[in-house]
Wavefront OBJ file of the C-alpha trace (Angstrom):
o trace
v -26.740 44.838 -20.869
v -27.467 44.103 -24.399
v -25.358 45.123 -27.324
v -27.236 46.984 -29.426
v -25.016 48.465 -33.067
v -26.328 49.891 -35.840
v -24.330 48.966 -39.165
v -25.270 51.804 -41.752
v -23.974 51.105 -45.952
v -24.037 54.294 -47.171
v -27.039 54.071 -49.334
v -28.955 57.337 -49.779
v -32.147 55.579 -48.205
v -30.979 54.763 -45.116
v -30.799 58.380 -44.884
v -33.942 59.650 -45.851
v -36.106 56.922 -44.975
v -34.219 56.652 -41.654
v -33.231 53.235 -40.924
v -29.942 51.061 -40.811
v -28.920 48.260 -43.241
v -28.077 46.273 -40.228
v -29.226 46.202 -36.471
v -26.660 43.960 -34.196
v -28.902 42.723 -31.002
v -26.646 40.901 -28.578
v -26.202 37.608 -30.499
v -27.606 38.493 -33.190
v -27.909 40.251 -36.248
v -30.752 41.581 -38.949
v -30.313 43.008 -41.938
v -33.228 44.816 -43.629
v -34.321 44.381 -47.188
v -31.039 44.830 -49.141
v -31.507 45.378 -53.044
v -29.552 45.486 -56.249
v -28.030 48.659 -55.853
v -24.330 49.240 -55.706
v -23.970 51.756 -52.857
v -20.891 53.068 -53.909
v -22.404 54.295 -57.359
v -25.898 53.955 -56.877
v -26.670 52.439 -59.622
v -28.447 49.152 -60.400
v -28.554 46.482 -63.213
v -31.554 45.839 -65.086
v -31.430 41.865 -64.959
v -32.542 39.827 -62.055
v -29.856 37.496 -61.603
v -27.503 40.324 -61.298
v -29.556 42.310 -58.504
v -29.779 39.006 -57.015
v -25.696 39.080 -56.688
v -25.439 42.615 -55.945
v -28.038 42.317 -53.116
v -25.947 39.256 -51.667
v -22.903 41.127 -51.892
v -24.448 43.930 -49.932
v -25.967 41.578 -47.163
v -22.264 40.235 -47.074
v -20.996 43.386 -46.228
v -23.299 44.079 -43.572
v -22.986 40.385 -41.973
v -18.683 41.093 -42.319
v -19.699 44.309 -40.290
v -21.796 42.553 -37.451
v -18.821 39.655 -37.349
v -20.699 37.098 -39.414
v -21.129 35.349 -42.530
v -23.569 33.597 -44.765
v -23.049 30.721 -42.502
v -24.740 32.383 -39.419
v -27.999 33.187 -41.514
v -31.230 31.105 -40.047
v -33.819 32.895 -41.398
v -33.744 34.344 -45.164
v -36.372 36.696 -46.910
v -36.768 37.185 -50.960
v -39.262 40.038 -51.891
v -39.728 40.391 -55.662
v -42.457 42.100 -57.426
v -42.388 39.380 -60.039
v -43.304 35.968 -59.371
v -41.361 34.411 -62.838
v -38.197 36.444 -61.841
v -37.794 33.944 -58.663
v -36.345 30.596 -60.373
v -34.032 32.238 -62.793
v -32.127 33.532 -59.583
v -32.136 30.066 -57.802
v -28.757 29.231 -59.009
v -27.099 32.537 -57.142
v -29.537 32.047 -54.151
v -28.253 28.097 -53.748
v -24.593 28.652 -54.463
v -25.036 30.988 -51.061
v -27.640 28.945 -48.919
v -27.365 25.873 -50.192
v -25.282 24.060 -47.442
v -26.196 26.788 -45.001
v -30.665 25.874 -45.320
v -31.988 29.252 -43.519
v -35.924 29.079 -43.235
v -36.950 30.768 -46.226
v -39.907 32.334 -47.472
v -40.462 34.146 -50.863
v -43.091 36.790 -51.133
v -44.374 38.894 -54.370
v -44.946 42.344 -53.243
v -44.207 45.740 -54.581
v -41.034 47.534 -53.954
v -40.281 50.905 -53.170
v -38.549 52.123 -56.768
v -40.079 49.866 -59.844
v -35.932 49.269 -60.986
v -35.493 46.817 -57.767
v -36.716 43.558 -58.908
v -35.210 41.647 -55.898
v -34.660 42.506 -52.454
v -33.527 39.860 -50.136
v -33.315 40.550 -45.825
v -31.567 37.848 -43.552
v -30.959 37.250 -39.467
v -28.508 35.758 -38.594
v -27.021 34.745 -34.971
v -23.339 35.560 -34.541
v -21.376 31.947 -33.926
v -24.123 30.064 -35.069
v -22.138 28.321 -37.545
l 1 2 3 4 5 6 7 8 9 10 11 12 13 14 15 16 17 18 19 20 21 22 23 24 25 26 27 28 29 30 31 32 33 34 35 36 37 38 39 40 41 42 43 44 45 46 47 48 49 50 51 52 53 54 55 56 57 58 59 60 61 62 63 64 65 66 67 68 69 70 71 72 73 74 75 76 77 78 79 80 81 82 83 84 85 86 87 88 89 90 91 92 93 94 95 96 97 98 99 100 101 102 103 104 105 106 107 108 109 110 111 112 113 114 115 116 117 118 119 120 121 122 123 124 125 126 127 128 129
């Protein structure tokens, strides 16, 4: 049989919209949109670049949890409401993929609270790297 683990954060929506920040599925591993908010405080920063960290940290945490690391991750999503707020976080996005190369795709959408200006979901399969 399968595993099947659910990784929660500890962010208020994972509560009330009812879902987990990660899902572990045998091998592997998929972490919903993550954003810019620091879980512990829930608070978030106002500038890009720095959502763009804090939502990397947070994916990090989750990946830790499921027994993985940026390394594993083969398929990477960014979500931004924004289309000119995409390059300026290129920098933080290639120190973290850059020798890794996960497909990619980047997508302007709305998000669900207009102070996320980045959220960014991976999978990942456990030992791939």
């Amino acid at each position: 049989m399968t595993e099947r683990r659910v990784i929660l954060s500890g962010s208020t929506f994972e509560e009330r919209i009812g879902y987990a920040r990660a899902v572990v599925d045998g091998d592997r591993v998929h972490v919903s949109g993550t954003t810019g908010f620091d879980y512990a405080t829930m608070t978030i920063s106002e500038d890009v670049v720095e959502q763009a960290e804090q939502c990397l940290r947070n994916v990090e945490a989750a990946l830790a949890e499921a027994e993985c690391t940026f390394a594993d991750v083969v398929r990477v999503r960014y979500l931004l409401p924004e289309r000119a707020d995409f390059e300026p976080c290129w920098p933080v996005l290639r120190r973290t993929f850059g020798t890794v190369r996960p497909a990619a795709t980047m997508m302007v959408c709305g998000l669900a609270d207009p102070r996320m200006k980045i959220e960014i979901e991976v999978d990942a399969r456990r030992g791939a790297a």
